[in-house]
N, C-alpha and C positions, 0 to 999 in steps of 0.2 A: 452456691446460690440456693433460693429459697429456704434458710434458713428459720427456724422458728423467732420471732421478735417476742418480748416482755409485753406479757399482758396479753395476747391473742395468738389465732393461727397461725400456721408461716403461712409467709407471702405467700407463696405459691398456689396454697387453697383460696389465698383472700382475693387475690389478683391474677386470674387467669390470663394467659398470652392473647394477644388481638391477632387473630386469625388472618390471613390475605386468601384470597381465592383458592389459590393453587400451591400447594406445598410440595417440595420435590420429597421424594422419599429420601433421599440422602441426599449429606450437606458435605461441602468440600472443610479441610482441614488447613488452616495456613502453614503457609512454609515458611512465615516469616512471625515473630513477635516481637516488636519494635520499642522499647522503654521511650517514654514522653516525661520529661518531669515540666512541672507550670510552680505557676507560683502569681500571686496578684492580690489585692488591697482586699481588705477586712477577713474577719473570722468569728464565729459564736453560734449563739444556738436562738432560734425563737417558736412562737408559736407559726405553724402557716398564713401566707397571708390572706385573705376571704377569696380570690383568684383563685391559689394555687389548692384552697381547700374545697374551691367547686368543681374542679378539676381530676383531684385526689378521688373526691368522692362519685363523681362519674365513674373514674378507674375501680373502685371499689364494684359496682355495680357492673360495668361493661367486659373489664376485660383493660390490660395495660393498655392505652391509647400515646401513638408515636405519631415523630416527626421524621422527614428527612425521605431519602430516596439515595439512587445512584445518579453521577453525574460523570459522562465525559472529560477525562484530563487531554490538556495543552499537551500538545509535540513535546517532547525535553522536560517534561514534569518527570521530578525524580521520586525516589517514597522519602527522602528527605524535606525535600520539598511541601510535602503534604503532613509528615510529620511536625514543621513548624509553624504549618496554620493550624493542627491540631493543638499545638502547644500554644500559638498564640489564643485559639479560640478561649480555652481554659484557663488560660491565666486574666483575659481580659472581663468576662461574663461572669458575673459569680453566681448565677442558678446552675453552670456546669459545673462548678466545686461544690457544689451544696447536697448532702444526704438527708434521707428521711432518717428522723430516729421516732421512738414509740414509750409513750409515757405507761405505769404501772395500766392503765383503764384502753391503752391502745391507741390512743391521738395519735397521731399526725404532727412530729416536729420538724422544723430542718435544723441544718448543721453546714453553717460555710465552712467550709477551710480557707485559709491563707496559700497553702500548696499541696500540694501533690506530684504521684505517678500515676500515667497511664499507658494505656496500653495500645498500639496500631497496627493492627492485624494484614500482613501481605500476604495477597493467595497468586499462585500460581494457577492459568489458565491450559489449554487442551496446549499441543505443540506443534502440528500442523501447520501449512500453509496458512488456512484459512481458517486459522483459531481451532478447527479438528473438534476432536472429541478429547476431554482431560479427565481429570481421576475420577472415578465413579461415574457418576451419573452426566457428567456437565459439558458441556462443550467450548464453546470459544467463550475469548473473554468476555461478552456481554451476558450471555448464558450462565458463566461463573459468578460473575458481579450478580444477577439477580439471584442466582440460590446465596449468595452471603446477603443479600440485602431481604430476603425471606427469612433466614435464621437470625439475622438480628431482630427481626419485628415478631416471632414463633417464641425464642429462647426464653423461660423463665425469666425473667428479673429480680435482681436480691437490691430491695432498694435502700437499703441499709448499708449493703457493703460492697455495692459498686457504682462509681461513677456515672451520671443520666446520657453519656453519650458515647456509640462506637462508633469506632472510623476504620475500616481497612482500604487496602489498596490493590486493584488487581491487575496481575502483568501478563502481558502476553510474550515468552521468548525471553523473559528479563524487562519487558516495556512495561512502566505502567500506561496504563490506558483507561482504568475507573476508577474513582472514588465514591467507595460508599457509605454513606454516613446516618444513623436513625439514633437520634435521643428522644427521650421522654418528653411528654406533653406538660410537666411540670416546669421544662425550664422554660418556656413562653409560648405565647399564642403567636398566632397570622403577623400580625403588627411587629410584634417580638423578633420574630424571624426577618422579615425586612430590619429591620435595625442591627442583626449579626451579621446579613449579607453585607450591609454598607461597609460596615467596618469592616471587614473581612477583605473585601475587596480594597480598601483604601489603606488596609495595614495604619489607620491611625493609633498612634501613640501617646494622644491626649486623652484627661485626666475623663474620664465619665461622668455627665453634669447629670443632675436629677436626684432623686432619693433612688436611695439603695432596695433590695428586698427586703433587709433585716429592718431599716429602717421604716421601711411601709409597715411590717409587721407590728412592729411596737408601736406607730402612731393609730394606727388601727386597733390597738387595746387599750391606748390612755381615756382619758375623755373626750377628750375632741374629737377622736373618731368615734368610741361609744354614740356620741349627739349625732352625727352621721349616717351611721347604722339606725337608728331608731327614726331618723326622720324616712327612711329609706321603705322601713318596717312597716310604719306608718300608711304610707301609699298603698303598700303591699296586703293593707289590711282594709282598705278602703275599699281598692278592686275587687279583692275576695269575696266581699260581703254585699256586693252589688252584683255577684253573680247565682244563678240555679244552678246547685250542684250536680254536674256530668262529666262523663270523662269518653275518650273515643266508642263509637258505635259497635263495634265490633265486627267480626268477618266470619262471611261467612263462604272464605276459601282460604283455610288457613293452609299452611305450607311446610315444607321441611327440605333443606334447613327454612329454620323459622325468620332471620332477620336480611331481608332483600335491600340492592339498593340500584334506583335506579337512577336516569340521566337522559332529560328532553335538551334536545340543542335548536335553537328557535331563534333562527335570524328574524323573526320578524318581532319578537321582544326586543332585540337592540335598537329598530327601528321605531317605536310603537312608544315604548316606555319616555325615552326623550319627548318626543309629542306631547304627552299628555304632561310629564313634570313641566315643562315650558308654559304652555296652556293655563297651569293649576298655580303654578310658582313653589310647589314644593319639590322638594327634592326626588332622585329618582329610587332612593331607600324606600322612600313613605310608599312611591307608587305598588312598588313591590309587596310592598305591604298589606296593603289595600286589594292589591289583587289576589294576593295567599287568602285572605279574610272574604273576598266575595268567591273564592274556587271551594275553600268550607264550605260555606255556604250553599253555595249551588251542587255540590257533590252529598250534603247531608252530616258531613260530620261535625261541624259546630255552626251553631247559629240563636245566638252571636261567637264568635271568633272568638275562644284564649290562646292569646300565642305570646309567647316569650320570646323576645328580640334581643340576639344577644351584641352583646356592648363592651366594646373593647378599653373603656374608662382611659386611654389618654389623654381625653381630654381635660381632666383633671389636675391641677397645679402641682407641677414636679415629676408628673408619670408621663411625661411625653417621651423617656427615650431610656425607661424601663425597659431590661429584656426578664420579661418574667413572663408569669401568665397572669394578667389581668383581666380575662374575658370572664365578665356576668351576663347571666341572662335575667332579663328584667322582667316584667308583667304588663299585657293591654287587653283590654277586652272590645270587640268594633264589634258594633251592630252595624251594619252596612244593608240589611234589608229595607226594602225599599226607594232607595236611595238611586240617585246618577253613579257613576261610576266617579266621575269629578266630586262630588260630595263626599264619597268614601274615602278620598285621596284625602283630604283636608281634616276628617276623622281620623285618618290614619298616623297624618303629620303630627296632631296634637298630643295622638295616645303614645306617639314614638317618641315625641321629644321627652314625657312624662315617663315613660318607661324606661330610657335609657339614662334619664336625671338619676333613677333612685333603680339601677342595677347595681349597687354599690352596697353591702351588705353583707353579712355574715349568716354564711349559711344553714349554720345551726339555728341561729336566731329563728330565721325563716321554717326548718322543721318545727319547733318550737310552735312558732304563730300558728302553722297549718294544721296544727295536733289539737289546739286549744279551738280553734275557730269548727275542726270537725266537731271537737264534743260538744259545741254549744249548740249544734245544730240537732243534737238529741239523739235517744236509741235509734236503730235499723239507720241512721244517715249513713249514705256513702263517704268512706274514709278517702278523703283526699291524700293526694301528697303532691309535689311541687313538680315533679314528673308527668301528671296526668293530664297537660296540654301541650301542645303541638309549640316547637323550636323553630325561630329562622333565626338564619344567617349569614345575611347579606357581607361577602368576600371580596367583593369585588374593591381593588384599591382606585384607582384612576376610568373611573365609568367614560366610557364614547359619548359622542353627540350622534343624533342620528343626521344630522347632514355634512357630516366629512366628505361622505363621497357623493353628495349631490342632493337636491330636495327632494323628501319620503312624499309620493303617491301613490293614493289606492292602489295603481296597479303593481308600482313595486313591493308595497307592502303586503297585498295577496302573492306575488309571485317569491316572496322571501317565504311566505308561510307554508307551500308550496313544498318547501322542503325540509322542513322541520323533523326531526325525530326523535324517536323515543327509543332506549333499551337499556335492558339490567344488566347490569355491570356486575353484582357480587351477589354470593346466597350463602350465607355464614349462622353458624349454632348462638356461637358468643353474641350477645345483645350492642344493641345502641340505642339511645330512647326511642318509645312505641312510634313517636313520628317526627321526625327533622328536615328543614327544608334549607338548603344553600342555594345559594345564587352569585353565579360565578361570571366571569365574562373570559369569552372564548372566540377569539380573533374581530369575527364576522358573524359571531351571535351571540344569547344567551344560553348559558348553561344550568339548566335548574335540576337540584339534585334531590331526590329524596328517600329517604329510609325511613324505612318503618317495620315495623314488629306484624307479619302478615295474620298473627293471630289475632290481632286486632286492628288494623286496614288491609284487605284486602288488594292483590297486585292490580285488579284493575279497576279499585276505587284509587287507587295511588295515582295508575294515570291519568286517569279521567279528571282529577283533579289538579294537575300539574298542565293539562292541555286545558281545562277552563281556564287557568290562567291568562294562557295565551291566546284564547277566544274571547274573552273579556278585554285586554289589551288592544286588540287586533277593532271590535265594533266602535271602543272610545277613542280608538287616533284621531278619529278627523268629526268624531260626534260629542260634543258638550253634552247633549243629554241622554246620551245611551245610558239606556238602566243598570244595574247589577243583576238585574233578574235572581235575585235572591229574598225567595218569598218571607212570607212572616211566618213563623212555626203554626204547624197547623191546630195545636193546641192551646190554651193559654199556658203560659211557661208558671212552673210551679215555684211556692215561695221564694225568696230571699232569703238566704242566710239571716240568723238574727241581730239586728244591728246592737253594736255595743260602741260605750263611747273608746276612741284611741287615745290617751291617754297617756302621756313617757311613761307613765308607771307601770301601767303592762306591757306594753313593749319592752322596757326592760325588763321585765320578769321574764319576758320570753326567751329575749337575748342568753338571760342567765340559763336559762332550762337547759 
């Protein structure tokens, strides 16, 4: 593993490991190495697809970014057993037969195979009654399962000349009892993975309807996605040039480690958020939106709001049941100052449906645009890049209502807020962008997630900004006209970018760049 590739570093300097919390100092050794051979339709080589190359290129910057975890096995699951869901996964999905390869200049290719071997790694656990203590470091089987399921997401990766996904098995006594499995964030997003799990579970043996990855690949370089890409560009250069150049405020408690992440759990967002999308008629994405854009705001860090909403493109003809990564992150800009709260909602909805229309795009192209559009802006301009605004990303698959369990009143809805809380979960060297916001749903609440780069937001402008959320939520449930309380900058806001016309023909020049 980490092998030097043609044309650049080895991986291993380019792609650092993604760090978890807690790493055990030593890792167990398997007792078992189980051969898997697969085999499944198509094979070749292409460029990546604009998904998998925003993805790619995160990894380049972050640190290897994984999927997967440990899970509970069934009474009478054998490692055979688990072996031929491994075999079926891989023979059915073709982002897990597919390698990276690297051209003379260092791009980013893939490579399906038709078939393959691999590999499914059995660890024996402590020997005890009660799982005990087992070799080195580890104890019972659940114990064992986490330190394999830490050196799968720790381990180098050679992404050239191994497989993007491992699976071992871990036994207690001879029993298995865990399967653990972490592949690469290239072989699909959130969506992605619901679509493995179906099948997977349903052991379907029908043909896979949709365009392929190779085949998205290549429609994505002819012209008709070219025209795509450039109307996409287009918008992207629209927004740009309607904003004054800035980028987070900075902090002034920076940290080490440097990249924190925390987690508000906030039953009275589950309750609060339906209210007001009901009220406004949009949706409860927009709401969320809207209230990320007025927590900016009232916390100091952008105003107006750039935030990049990212967009899982199924929607798009033929990619509904793609397992790849298709997730783009798109562009809005919401002035929400001065504004109702309901007002910003409907600001929100317009810039989101706009922004997730034209997350569709290649992301060179977009380097490109943001390099050209700084120099027009003249000597000493602040050098943009497409990183330097704040991410959401709204997770959530099937959102609640908030009257399942009876009609939200004030007093319930203080007495859910009542309990709400905040804490940091992770404090990691390896980066993730300076600032990201998820929004997750969690039984009987909202889950809102955020990470940021403490050198530049501070841990308790983080929270302060993650609980305006839900203080803003909480005054518009049952008031049409609660304000944003999001003042107007206290100075006049400096130039605009200088407007040029858009034009396909620079945009394509960009694309090309």
């Amino acid at each position: 593993m980490g092998e030097a590739r043609s044309g650049g570093a080895p991986l291993s300097a380019t792609v650092p490991a993604m760090l978890p919390a807690v790493i055990p100092a030593v890792f167990p050794v398997p007792a078992l190495r189980v051969p898997v051979e697969f085999a499944g339709p198509g094979a070749g080589v292409a460029a990546l697809t604009w998904g998998q190359r925003e993805i790619w290129e995160a990894m380049v910057r972050q640190g290897w970014l994984c999927l997967g975890g440990t899970l509970p096995l069934a009474p009478g699951t054998t490692v055979e057993d688990v072996a031929d869901e491994l075999s079926y996964m891989m023979s059915r999905f073709q982002s897990m037969r597919t390698r990276l390869r690297f051209d003379a200049d260092g791009n980013a290719l893939q490579e399906l195979f038709a078939s393959g071997r691999t590999i499914l790694e059995v660890y024996d656990s402590g020997d005890d009654e009660d799982g005990g203590v087992g070799v080195g470091e580890f104890a019972g089987s659940e114990e064992t399962a986490a330190a394999v399921e830490a050196h799968y997401r720790t381990v180098v990766r050679d992404f050239e000349g191994e497989w993007p996904v491992r699976m071992a098995v871990v036994r207690h006594r001879g029993t298995p009892t865990h399967m653990v499995i972490v592949s690469c964030h290239l072989i699909a997003d959130g969506a992605g993975i619901q679509l493995i799990t179906q099948d997977v579970e349903s052991r379907t043996t029908a043909e896979p309807t949709g365009m392929q990855q190779l085949d998205l690949a290549r429609w994505q370089c002819s012209p008709a996605g070219q025209r795509v890409n450039e109307t996409s560009l287009r918008h992207w250069e629209k927004v740009l040039r309607s904003l004054s150049p800035r980028s987070l405020p900075g902090s002034d408690d920076p940290r080490q480690p440097r990249h924190w992440t925390g987690e508000l759990r906030s039953p009275a967002l589950k309750l609060a958020v339906p209210l007001i999308a009901e009220r406004t008629g949009a949706d409860s994405s927009s709401v969320f939106l809207a209230l990320y854009a007025i927590a900016l705001g009232r916390t100091g860090v952008y105003s107006p709001a750039v935030i990049r909403p990212v967009a899982n493109n199924r929607f798009r003809p033929g990619l509904a049941t793609i397992v790849s990564n298709l997730a783009q992150a798109g562009i809005c800009a919401l002035d929400v100052a001065g504004l109702t709260v309901d007002e910003a909602v409907g600001r929100a909805r317009r810039a989101a449906m706009a922004a997730h229309k034209h997350a569709y795009f290649d992301p060179h192209g977009l380097t490109a645009l943001i390099d050209r559009i700084a120099r027009d802006a003249g000597p000493g301009h602040e050098r943009w890049t497409c990183y330097d605004w704040t991410f959401f990303n709204d997770r959530r698959f099937e959102p609640g209502s908030a009257a399942e369990d009876g009609p939200v009143t004030p007093g319930r809805l203080g007495a859910a807020r009542a309990r709400t809380t905040f804490h940091w979960t992770e404090k990691k060297e390896n980066p993730f962008e300076p600032l990201f916001l998820h929004v997750e749903d969690r039984d009987e609440s909202v889950q809102v997630v955020v990470c940021a780069d403490t050198h530049r937001m501070s841990p308790a402008r983080c929270e302060a900004m993650v609980r305006a959320m839900e203080a803003a939520a909480v005054e518009a449930a049952f008031d049409p006209e609660a304000p944003t309380r999001v003042p107007p900058p206290p100075n006049p806001r400096p130039s605009k970018l200088p407007e040029q016309k858009t034009g396909s023909d620079h945009i394509a020049a960009a694309v090309r760049a």
